[in-house]
C-alpha positions in Angstrom: -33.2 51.1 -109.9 -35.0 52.2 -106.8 -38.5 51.3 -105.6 -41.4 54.5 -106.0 -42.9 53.0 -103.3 -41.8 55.0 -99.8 -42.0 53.2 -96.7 -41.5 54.4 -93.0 -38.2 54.8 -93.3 -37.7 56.5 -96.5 -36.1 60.3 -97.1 -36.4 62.9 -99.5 -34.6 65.7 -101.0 -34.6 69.2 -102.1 -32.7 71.2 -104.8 -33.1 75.0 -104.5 -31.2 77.0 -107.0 -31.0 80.4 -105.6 -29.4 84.2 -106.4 -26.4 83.2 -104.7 -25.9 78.9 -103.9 -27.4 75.7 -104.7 -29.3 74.6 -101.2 -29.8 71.0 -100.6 -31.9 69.2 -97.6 -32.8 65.6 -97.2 -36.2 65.3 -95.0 -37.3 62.1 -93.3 -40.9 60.7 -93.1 -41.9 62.5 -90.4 -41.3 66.0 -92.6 -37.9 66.6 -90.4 -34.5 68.2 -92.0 -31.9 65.1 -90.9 -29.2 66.8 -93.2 -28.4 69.4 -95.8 -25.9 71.4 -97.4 -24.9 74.3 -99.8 -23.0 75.6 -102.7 -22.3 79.2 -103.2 -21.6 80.2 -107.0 -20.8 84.1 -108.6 -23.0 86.2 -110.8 -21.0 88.2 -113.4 -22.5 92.0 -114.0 -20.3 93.1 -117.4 -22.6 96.4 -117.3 -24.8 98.4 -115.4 -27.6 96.6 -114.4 -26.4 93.2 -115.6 -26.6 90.0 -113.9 -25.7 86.5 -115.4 -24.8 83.5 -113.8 -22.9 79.8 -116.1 -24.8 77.0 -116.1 -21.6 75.2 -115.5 -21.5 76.7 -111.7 -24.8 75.2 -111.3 -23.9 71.9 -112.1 -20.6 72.0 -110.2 -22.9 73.0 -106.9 -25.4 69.8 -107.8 -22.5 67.8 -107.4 -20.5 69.5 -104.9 -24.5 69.0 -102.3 -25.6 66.0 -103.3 -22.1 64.6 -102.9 -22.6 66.3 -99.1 -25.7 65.0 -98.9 -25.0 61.7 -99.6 -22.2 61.4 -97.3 -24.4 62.2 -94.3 -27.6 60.0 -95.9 -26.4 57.1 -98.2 -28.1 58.1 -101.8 -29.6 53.8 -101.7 -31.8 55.7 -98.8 -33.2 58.2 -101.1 -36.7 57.7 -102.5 -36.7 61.2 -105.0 -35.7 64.4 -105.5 -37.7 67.5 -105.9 -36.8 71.0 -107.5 -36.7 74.6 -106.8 -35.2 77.7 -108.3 -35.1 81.6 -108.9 -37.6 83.1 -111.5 -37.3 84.7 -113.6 -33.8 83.5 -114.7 -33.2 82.8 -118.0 -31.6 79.6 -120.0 -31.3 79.7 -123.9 -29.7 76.1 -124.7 -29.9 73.9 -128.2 -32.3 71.3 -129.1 -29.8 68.8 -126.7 -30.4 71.2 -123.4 -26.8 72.4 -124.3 -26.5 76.4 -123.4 -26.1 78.8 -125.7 -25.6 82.0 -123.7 -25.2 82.6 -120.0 -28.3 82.7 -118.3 -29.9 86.0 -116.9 -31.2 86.0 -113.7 -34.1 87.7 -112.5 -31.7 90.6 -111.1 -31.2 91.8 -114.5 -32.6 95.4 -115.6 -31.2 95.0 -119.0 -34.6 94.4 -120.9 -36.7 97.1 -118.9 -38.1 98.9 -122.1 -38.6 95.8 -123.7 -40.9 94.4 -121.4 -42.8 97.7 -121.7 -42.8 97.5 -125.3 -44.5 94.1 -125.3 -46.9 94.8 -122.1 -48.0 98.0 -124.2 -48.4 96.3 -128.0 -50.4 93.5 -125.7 -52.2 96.2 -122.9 -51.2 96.0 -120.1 -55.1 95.5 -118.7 -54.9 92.4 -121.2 -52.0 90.9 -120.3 -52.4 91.1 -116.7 -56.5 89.7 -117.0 -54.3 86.9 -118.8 -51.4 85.8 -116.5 -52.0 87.8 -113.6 -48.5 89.2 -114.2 -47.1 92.8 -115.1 -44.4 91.4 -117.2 -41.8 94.5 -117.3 -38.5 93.4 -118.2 -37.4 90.6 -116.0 -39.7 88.0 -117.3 -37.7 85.7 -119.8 -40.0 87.1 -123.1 -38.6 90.5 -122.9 -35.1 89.0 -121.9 -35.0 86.9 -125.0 -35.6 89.8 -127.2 -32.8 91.9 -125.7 -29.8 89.3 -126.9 -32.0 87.6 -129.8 -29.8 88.9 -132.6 -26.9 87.3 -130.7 -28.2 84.0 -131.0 -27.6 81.0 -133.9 -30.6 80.6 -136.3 -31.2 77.2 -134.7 -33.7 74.9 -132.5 -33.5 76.7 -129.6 -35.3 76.3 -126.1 -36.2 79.1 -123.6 -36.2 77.3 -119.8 -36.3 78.8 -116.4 -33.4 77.9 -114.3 -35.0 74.9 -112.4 -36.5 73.5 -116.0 -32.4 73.8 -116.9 -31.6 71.9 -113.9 -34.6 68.8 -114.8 -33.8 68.6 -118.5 -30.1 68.6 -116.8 -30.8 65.3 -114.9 -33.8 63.7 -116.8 -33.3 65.0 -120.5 -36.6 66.1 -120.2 -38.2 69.5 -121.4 -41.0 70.6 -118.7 -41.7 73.3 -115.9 -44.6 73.7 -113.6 -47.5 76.3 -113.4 -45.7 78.6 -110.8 -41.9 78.7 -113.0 -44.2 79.1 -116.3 -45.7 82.7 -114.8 -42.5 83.8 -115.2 -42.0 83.9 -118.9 -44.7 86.5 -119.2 -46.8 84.1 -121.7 -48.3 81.5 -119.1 -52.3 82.4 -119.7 -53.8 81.2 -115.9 -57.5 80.0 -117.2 -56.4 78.0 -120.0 -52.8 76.7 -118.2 -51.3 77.3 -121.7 -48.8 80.1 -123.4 -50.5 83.0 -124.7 -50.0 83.2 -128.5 -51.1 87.0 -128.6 -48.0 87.9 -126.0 -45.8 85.4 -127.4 -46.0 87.1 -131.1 -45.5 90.4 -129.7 -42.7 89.5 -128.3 -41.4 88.0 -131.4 -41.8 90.7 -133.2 -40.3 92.4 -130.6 -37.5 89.9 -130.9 -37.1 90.4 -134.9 -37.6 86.2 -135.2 -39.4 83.5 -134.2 -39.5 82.5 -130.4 -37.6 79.5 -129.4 -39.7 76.8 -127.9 -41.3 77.0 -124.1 -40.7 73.8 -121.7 -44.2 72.1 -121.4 -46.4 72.8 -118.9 -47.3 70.1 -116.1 -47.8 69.7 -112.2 -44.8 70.3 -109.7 -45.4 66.8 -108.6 -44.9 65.4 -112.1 -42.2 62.6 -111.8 -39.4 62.2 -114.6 -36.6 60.0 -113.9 -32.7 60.5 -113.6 -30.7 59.3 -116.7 -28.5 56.6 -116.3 -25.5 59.0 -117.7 -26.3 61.1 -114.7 -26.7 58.3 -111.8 -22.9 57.6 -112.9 -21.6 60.9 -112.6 -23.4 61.8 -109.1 -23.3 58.1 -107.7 -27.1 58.0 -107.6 -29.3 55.3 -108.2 -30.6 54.6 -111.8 -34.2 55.7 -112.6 -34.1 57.9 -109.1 -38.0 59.8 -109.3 -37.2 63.1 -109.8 -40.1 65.9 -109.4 -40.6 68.6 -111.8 -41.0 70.8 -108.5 -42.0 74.7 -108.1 -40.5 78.5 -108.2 -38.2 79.3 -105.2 -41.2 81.0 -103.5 -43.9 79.1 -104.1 -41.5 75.5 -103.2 -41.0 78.3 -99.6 -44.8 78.6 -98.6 -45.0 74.7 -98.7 -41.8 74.6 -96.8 -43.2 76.9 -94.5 -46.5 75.2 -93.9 -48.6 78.1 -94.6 -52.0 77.2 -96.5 -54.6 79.3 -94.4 -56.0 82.0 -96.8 -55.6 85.3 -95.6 -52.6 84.6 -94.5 -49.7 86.4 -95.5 -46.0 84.8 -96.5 -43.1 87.2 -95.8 -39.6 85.9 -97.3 -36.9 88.3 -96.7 -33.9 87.5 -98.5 -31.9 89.6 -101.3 -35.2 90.5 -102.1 -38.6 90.2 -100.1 -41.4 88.4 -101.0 -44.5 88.9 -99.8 -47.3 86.5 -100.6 -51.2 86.8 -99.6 -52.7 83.3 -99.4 -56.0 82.2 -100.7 -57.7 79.1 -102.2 -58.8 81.4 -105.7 -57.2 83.7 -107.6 -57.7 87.1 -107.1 -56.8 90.3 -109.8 -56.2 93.8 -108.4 -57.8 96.2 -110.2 -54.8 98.0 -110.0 -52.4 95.4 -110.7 -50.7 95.9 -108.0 -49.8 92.4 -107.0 -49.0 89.0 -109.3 -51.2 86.1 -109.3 -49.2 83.1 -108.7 -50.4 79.4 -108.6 -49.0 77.3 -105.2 -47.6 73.7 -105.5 -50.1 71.7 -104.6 -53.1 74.1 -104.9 -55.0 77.6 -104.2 -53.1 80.9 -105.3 -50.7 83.2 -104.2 -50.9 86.8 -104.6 -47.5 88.3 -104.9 -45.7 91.8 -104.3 -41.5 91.4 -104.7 -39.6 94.0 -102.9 -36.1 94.4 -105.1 -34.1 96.3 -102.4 -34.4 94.8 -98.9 -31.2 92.3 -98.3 -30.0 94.0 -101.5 -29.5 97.8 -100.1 -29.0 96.2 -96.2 -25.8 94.7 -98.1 -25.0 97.4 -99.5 -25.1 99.9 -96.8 -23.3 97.4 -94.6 -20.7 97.8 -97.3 -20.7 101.4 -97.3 -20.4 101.8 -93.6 -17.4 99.4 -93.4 -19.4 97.6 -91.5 -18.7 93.1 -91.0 -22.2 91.6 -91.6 -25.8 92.4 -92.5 -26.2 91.7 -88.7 -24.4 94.3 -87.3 -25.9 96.9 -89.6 -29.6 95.9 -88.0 -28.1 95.8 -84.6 -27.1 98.9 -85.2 -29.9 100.4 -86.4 -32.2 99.2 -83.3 -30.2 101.4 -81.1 -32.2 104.0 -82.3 -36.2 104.2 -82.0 -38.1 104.6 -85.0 -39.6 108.2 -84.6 -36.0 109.4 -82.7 -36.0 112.9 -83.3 -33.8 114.6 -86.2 -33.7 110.8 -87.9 -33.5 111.4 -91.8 -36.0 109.8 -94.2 -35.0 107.4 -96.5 -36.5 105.6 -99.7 -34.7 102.8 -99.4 -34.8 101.9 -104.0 -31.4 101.1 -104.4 -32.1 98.1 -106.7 -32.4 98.9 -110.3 -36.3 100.0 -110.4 -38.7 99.0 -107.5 -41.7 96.4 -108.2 -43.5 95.7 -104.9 -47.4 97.5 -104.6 -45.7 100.0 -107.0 -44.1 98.9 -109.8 -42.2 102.4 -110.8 -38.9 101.6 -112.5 -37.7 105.2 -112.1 -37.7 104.7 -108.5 -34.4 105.5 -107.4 -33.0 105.8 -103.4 -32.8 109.2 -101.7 -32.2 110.3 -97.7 -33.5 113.4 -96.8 -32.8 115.4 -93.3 -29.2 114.6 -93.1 -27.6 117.1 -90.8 -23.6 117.3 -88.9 -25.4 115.5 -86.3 -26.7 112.2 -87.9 -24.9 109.0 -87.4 -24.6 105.9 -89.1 -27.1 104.4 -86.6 -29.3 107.1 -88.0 -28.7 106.1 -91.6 -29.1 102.3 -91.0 -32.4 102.8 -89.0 -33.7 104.7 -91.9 -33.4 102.3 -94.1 -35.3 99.8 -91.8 -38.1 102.0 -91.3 -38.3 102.3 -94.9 -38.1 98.3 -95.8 -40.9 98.2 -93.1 -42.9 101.1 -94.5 -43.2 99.3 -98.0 -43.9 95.7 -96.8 -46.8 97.2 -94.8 -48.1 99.1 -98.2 -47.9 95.3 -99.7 -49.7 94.0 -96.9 -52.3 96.8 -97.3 -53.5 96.0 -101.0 -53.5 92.3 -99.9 -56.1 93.3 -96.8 -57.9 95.3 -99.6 -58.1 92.1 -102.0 -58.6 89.7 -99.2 -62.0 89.1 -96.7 -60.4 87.3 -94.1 -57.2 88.9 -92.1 -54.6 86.3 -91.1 -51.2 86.1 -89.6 -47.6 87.2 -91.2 -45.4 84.3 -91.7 -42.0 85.9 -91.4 -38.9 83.6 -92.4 -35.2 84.0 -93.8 -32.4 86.5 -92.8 -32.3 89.3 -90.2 -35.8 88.8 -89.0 -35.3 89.6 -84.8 -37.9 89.6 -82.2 -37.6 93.8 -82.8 -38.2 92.8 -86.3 -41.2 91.3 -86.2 -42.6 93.9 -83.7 -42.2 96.5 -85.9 -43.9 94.8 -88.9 -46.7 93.5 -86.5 -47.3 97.7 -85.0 -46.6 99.0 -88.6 -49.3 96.3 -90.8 -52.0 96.0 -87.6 -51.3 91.7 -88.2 -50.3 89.4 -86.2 -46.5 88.1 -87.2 -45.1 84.7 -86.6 -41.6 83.7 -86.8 -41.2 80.2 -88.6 -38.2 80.5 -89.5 -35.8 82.4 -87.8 -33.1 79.5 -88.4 -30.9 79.3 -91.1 -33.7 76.2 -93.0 -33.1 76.2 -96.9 -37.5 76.8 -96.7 -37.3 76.2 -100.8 -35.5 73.3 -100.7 -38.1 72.1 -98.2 -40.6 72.6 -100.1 -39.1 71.0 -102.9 -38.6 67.7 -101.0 -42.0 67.7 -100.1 -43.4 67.9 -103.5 -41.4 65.1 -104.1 -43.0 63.1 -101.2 -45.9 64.3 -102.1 -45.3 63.2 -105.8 -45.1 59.5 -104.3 -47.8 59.5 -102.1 -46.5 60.9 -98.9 -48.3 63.8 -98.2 -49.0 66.1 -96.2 -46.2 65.8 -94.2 -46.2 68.1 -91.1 -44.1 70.8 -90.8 -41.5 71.4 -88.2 -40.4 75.0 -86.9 -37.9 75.3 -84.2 -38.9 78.3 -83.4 -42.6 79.8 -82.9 -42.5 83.4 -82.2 -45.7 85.5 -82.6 -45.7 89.6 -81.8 -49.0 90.9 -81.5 -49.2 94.8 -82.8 -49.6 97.7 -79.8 -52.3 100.1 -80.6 -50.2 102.3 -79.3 -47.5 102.0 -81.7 -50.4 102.8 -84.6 -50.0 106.4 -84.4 -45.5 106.7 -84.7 -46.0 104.1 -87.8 -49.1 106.7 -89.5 -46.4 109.6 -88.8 -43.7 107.7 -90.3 -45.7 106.1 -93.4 -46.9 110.0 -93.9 -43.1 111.4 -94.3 -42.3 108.8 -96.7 -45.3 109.5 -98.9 -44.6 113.2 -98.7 -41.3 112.7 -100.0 -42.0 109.9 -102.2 -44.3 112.2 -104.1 -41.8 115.1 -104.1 -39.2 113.0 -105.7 -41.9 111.5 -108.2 -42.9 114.9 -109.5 -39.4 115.8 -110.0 -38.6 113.1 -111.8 -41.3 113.8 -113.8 -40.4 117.7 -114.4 
């Protein structure tokens, strides 16, 4: 049994279940990482556009960290545990929490027309007004009905990942405001599931829906099972906290609460959140309405291809990191004469300020004389060219005109110049080391949970780029040719 009291001395911990490991941090009182570790796990693709990961990987990661964890800070130190994970990833298990099919991660394309199908039976004006989502086919509705008729005709639960992961260690059903958005259901003014999108989706489905975890706050506290205390050496009745969605659990990592502000988590893919104390709708629907851990909004655009297509062109260039490829590609300016132009869509789709699933990437302007440096510093210029469009609509949406938070991989000092002359915004580097920012923010929802918040944020490094009005003008050229071929490529698509 442990005490749900905290005391000077006490420590937290975060559980971030992400596309590709399990990160694990403990913080201390003073809101400083003191240790942390990680689990890497694989994600099978048995068809184009597929992307599942076993459950089973997940849990041999939560042991595998908190064993790690608990080697460097004794688990009888420990006052709680928070949560974080990917959304929308999908878990279909029994009435005992058991799976019944791998889950689906958010990667997954599979359900693209059924997400349509249900945002067009609902209207799309409708559902967004609603959730404040576009709910295509990565939200867990749409999923469901893909692999429905595959499923046993019993009790059955639909869970996000991290909901998995509590009902894992608690045996209790439940998920928080942020995880619920990402069933496509989760109605924002009455903090409940829509039934009108819910029976479209069934009928959609061709049965009844299984049942959605509760809704409650992140800082909800359940407790470990005693079964479970055993089998991770933890001690009974440990608090643990409902928690938050990776991003959301990121921003409070991060620190970042000022509305106007803008969060910018590059990673696989690249979030980009606007920050604001309200929720705000785009008329054009052009970003998601997400609600933060401990409160205001977030206002959402996802970029699919960012670490995605720099992998992959790392890959194709026989290249040895993700680093090298950026290095690379800074050898070469931006508006270098003869450069091609490249729409960087590799991922299945794009979703972003755009949310065109027949996206698909193209280079144009190749000659004899262009190099791979040339090839890997279009594709910046293009990642660049489509965060500043999200930050755009947010300026459009917002009244007040903050800072970019920039954290997660590849972000340089050249990097955050660049996003700084091509938004007009201030940028700020909080996280240029490798911090697990989710799993952060996870611990301190779980300090918060028991009484210990705010807890101040520490970033080791405090970089800040302020845009060159003479850069404005090479970023207008550049944002121009990508239009001009984006529109091109549209309309023949379209033909």
């Amino acid at each position: 049994m442990v005490s749900s009291v905290p005391t000077a001395n006490s420590v937290f911990v975060g559980l971030d279940l992400g596309t590709s490991g399990l990160k694990g941090v403990v913080i201390d009182s003073l809101g400083t990482v003191i240790a942390s570790a990680r689990f890497d796990y694989p994600s099978h693709r048995p068809a184009i556009g597929a992307s599942e990961q076993d459950p089973n990987d997940w849990v041999q990661a939560i042991v595998k960290v908190i064993g790690d964890l608990s080697t460097t800070i004794p688990a009888t130190q420990w006052s709680g545990i928070g949560l974080s994970a990917m959304i929308p990833t999908m878990v279909i298990t029994d009435s005992q929490g058991e799976p019944v099919h791998r889950a689906i991660t958010w990667e997954d394309a599979r359900a693209q027309v059924l997400g349509d199908h249900v945002r067009e039976r609902v209207g799309a004006k409708s559902v967004y007004e609603k959730t404040g989502q576009w709910l295509d086919g990565r939200y867990l509705l749409p999923m469901f009905a893909r692999v429905a008729a595959d499923l046993p005709e019993t009790q059955l639960y639909l869970l996000g990942a991290k909901d998995w992961i509590l009902h894992w260690l608690t045996g209790e059903f439940a998920t928080d405001p942020a995880t619920a958005t990402g069933t496509g259901a989760y109605e924002l003014s009455s903090q409940s599931y829509s039934s009108t999108i819910a029976a479209a989706a069934a009928e959609l489905a061709g049965r009844s829906l299984p049942t959605l975890a509760p809704v409650t706050e992140s800082t909800h506290i359940y407790r470990l099972t005693h079964q479970r205390a055993r089998e991770l050496e933890l001690p009974i009745d440990l608090p643990i906290a409902v928690g938050a969605a990776d991003a959301v659990a990121a921003i409070l990592g991060l620190g970042v609460h000022t509305p106007g502000d803008v969060v910018y988590l590059a990673g696989t893919s690249t979030v980009i959140v606007g920050i604001d104390e309200r929720a705000h709708f785009d008329v054009s629907q052009r970003f998601l309405v997400t609600p933060l851990a401990l409160d205001g909004y977030g206002h959402e655009m996802d970029l699919l291809a960012t670490g995605s297509a720099i992998a992959w062109l790392t890959d194709l260039l026989g290249l040895d990191s993700p680093d090298e490829l950026t290095t690379l590609a800074r050898t070469v300016a931006p508006d270098h004469d003869g450069l091609p132009t490249m729409l960087g869509y590799v991922a299945p789709g794009e979703q972003g300020a755009l949310w065109d699933p027949a996206l698909t990437g193209i280079i144009e302007g190749m000659t004899l004389h262009t190099s791979a440096s040339d090839i890997a510093r279009a594709l910046l210029t293009s990642i660049t060219l489509e965060s500043a469009r999200c930050i755009d609509v947010w300026d459009e949406n917002s009244t007040t005109r903050g800072v970019i938070h920039v954290a997660g991989r590849g972000i340089s000092s050249d990097a955050l110049q660049e996003l700084a002359d091509a938004t007009g915004r201030k940028t700020h580097a909080c996280g240029l080391v490798e911090t697990p920012h989710s799993a952060v923010g996870a611990a301190l929802i779980v300090a918060a949970a028991l009484g210990v918040s705010p807890l101040p944020i520490h970033h080791r490094d405090d970089s800040e780029m302020t845009p060159r009005p003479e850069a404005a003008a090479v970023w207008n050229q550049l944002h121009q040719r990508h239009e001009d071929l984006r529109a091109r490529t549209s309309a023949h698509t379209q033909n």
